[in-house]
N, CA, C and O of each residue as an XYZ file, in Angstrom:
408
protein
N     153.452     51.258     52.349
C     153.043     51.884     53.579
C     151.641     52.488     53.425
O     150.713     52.314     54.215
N     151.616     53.120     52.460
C     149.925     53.862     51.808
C     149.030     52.620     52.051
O     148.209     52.664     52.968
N     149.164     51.340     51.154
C     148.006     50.580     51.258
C     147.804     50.441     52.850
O     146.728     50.832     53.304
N     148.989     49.789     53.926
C     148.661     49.436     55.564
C     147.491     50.345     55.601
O     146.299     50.072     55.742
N     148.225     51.750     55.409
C     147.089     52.878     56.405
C     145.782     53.101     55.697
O     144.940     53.913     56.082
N     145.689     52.511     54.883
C     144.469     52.644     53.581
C     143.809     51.487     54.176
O     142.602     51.730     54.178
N     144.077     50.192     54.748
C     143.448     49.845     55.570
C     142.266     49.691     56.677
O     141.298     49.008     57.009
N     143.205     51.040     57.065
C     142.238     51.407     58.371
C     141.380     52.968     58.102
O     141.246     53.779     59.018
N     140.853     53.202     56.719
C     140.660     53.760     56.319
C     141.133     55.448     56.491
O     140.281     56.332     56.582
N     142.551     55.714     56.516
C     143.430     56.878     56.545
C     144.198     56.378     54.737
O     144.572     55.310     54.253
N     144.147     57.485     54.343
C     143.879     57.656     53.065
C     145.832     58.724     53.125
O     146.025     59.609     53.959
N     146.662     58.404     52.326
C     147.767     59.318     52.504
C     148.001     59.807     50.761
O     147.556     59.097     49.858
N     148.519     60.699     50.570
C     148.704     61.139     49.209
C     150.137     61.832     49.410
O     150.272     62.431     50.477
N     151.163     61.829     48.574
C     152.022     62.508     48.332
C     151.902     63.838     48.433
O     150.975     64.561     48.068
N     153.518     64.259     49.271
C     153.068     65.471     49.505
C     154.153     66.618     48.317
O     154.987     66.118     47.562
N     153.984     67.630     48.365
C     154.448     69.202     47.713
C     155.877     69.354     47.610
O     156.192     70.512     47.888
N     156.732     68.724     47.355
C     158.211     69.165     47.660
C     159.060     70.159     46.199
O     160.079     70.100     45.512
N     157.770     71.050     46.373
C     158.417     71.945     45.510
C     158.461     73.075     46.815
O     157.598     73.592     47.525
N     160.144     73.169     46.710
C     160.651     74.094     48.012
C     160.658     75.692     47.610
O     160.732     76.487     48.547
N     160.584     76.199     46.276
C     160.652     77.519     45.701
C     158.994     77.729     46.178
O     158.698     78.037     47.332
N     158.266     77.572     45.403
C     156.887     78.059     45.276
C     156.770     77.693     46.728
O     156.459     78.687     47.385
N     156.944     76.359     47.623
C     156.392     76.509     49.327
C     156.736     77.678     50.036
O     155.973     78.270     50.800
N     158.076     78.053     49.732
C     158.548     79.168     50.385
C     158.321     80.267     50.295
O     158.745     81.078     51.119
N     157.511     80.635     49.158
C     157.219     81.937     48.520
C     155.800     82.143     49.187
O     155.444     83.216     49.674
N     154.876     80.766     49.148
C     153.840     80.678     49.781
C     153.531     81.184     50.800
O     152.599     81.953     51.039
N     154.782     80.519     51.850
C     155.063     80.873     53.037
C     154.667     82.357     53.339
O     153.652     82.897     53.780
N     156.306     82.934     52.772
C     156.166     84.476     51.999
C     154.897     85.442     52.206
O     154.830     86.463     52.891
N     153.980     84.871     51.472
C     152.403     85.615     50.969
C     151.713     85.621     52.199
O     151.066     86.530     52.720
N     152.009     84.153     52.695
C     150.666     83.919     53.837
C     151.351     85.129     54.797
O     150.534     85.951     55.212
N     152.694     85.321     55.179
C     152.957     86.028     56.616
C     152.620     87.207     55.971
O     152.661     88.099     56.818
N     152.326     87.622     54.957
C     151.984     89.418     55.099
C     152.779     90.095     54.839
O     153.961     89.802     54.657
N     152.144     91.416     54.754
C     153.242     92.581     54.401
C     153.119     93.708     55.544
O     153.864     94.620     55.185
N     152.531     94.030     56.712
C     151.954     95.289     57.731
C     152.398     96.299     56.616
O     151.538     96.977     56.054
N     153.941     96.432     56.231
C     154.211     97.700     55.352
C     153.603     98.353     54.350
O     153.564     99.531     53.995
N     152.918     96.879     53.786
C     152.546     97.401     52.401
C     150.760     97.203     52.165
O     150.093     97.137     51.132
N     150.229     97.129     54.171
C     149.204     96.842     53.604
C     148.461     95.216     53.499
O     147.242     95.053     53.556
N     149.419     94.137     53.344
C     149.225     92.794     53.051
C     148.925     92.272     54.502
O     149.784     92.536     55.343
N     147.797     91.552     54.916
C     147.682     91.358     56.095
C     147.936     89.769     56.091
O     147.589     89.029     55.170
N     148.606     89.352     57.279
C     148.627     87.912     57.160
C     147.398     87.113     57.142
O     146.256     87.566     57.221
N     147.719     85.949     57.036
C     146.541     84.933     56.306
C     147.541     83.801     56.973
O     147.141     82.668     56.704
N     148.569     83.818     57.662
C     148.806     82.266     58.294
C     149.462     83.219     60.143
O     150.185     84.164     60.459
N     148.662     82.234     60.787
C     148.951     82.291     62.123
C     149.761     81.405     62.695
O     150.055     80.366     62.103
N     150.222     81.688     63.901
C     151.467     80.638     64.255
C     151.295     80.704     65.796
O     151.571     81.622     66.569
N     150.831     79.633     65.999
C     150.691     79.654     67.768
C     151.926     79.574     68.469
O     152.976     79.108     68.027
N     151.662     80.217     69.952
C     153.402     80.495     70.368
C     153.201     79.092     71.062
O     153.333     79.176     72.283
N     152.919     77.834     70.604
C     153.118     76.749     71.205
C     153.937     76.063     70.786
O     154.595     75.215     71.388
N     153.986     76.464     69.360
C     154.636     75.971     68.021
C     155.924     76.353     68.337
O     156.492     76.937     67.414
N     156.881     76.137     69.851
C     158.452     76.916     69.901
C     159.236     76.367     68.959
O     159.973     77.146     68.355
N     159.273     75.100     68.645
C     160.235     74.448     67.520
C     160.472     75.664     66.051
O     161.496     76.185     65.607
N     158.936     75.776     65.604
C     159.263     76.137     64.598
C     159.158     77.866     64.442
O     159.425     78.496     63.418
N     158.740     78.380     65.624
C     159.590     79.755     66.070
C     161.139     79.791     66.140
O     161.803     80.601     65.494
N     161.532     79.099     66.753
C     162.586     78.858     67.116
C     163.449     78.833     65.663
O     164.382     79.606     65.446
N     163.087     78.046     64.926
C     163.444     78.065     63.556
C     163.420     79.065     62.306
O     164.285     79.109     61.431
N     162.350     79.805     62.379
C     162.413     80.471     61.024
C     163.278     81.868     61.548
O     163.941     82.288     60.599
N     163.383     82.344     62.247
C     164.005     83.527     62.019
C     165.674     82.983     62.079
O     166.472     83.916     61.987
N     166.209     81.789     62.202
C     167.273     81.014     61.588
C     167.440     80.712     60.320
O     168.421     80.002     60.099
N     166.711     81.062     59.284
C     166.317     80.212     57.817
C     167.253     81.465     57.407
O     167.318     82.578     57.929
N     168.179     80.759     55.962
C     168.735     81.717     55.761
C     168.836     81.084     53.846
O     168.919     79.883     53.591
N     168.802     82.279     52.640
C     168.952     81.739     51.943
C     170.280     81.087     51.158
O     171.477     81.374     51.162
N     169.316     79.867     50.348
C     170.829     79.124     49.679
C     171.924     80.169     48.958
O     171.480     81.084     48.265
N     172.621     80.090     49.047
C     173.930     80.706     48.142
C     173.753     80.297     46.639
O     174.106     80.944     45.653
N     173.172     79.166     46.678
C     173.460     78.676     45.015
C     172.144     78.818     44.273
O     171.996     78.713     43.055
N     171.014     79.124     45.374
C     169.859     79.303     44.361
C     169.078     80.332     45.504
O     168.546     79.894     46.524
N     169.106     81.380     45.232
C     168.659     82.195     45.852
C     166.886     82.304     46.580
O     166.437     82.450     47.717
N     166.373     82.161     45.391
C     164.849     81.549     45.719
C     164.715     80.695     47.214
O     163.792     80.576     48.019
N     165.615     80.357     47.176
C     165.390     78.708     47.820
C     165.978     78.766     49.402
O     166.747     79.574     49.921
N     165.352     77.668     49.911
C     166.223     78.683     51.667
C     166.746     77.101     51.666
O     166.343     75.960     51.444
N     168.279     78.064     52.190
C     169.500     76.872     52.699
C     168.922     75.908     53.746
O     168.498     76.203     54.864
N     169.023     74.030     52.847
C     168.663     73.103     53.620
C     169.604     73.121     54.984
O     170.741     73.575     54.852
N     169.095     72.546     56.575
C     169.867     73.020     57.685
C     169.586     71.306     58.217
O     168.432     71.156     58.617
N     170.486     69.976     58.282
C     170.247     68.799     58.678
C     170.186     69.108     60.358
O     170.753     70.025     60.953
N     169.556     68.338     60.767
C     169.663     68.405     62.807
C     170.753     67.808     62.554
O     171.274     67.628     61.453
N     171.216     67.400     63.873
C     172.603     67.002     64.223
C     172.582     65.696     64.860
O     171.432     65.462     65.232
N     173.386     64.743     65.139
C     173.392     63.337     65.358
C     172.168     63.339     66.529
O     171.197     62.601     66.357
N     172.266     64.281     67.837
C     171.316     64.370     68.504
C     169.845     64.825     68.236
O     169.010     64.699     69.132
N     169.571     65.261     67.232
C     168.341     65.553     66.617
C     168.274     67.272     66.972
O     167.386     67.801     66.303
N     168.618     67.726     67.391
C     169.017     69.635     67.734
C     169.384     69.909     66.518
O     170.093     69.303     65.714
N     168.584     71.301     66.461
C     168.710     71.947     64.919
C     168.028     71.714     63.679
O     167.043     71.003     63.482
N     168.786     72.518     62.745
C     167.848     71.659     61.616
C     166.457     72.697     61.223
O     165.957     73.648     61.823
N     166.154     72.082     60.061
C     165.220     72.955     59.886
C     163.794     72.336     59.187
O     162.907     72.807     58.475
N     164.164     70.645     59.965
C     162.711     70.152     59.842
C     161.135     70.741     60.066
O     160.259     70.394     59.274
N     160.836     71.633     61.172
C     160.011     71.719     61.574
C     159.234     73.137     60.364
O     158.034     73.148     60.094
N     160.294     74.247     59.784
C     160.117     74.882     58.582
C     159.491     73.910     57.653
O     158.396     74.017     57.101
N     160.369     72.924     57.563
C     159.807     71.973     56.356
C     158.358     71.680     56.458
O     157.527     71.915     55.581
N     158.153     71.177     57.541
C     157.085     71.026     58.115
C     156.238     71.740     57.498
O     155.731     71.491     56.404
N     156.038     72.747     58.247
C     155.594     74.004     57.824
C     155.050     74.632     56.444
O     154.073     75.379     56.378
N     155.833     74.214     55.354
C     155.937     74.084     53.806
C     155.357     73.342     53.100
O     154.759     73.638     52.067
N     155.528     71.808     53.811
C     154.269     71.093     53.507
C     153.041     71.337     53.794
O     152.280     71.321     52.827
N     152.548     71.581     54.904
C     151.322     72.359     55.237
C     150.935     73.064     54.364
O     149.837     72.844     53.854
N     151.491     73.795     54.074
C     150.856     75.470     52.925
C     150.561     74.510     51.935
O     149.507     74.250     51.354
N     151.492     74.120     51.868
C     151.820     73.202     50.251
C     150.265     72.198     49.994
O     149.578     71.925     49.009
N     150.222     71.950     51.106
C     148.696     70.712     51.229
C     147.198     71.474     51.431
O     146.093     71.007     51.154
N     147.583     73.053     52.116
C     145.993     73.016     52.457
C     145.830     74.467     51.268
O     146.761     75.251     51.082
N     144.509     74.579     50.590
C     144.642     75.398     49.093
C     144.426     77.057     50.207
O     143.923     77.078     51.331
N     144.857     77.993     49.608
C     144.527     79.347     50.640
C     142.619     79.276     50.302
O     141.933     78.828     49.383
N     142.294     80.091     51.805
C     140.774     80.710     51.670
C     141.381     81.436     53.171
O     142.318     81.303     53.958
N     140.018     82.375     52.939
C     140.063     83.217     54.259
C     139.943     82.253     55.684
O     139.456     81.147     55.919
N     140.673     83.316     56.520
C     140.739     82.622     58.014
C     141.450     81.701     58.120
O     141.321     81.258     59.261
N     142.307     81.021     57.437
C     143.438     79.703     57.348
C     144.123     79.955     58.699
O     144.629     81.077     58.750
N     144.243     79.370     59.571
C     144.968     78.948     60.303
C     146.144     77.667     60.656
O     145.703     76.517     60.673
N     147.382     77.853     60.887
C     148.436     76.562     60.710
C     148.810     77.359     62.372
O     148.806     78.435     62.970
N     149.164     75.629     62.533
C     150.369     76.200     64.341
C     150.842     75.059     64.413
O     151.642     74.777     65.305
């Protein structure tokens, strides 16, 4: 599939599926207001999917670090693709000031 799109000169690279460190990432970028830590990732309210999603994320039971995988459902509702989403992003772009994701 890489070479097709390598083709037309779109270039694809494997992405981050380390789900501990994405999530922790996550973590850092939203901030602390309490402690001082100001966020460094923004989230446009256009983005309802994955609003909709994270304050649903809940962690795994068996590995605490790690947030419980959530499959959509035969109809595609639910789920917690669009987090994933999300994880890859961090995971792909390196932090600097002003980072913006939505």
């Amino acid at each position: 599939m890489a070479k097709q799109y390598a083709r037309h000169g779109i270039h694809l690279r494997a992405a981050n599926t380390e789900r501990v460190s994405g999530w922790a990432e996550i973590l850092s970028r939203l901030g602390d207001v309490d402690r001082g830590t100001m966020p460094r990732l923004f989230i446009h309210q256009r983005c309802q999917r994955l609003l909709a999603t994270l304050p649903d994320l809940q962690h795994d039971p068996n590995r605490p670090e790690d947030v419980l995988k959530v499959d959509a459902d035969e109809a595609g509702a639910g789920g917690d693709d669009a987090a994933d989403a999300l994880r890859y992003l961090v995971a792909s772009v390196p932090r600097r000031a002003g980072f913006m994701a939505g």
